[in-house]
N, C-alpha and C positions, 0 to 999 in steps of 0.2 A: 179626924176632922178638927180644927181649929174651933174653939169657942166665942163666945161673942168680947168676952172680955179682952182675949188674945187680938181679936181684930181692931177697937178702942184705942190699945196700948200701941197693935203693931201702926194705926194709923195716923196716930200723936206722930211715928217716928218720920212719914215724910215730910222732908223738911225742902227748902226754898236750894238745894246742893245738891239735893238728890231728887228729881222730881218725877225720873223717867224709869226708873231700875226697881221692880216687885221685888220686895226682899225675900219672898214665899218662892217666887219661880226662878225668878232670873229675866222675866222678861223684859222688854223694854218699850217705852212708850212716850210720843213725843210730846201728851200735853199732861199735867198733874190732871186734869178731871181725870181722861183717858184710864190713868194708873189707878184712879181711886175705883171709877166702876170696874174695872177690872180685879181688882184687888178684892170687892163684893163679890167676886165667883168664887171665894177659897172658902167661905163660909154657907151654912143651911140655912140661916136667914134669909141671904140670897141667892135661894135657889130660883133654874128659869120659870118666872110664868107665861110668857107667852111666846106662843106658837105659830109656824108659818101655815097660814090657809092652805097654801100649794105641796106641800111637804110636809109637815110638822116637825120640822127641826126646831128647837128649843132657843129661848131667849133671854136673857135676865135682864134686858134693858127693850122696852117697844119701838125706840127709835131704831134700834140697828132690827128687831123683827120685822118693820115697815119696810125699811130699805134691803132687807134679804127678799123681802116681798116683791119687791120690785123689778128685782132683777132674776128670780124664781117666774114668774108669771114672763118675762120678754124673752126667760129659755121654753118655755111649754108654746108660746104664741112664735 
């Protein structure tokens, strides 16, 4: 696992040329916030804390928990 220091350094590295490309996975992502929370999942700092009422699938950001919520609760109804 990646260190917090590793993540500081590797997160100086996204720059205004590269905004969409996880240099960790490979993935790709259309807006710089996007990549940066995303980029918080390679580290134990940001591991998920929260959890879907209807499932408890994991989350490391509450805004996307809510909105799994959402559409978790309109598959059970």
């Amino acid at each position: 696992m990646l260190k917090f220091a590793d993540y500081k350094c590797s997160l100086e590295d996204i720059d205004d040329k590269n905004l969409t490309i996880c240099k960790k996975c490979l993935k790709t992502f259309k807006t710089k916030s996007k990549l940066i929370r995303h980029f918080n999942s390679h580290f134990n700092e940001f591991r998920p804390k929260f959890s879907c009422k209807f499932c408890s699938k994991l989350f490391t950001a509450n805004d996307m928990c809510l909105r799994h919520q959402v559409n978790c609760q309109n598959k059970i109804n």
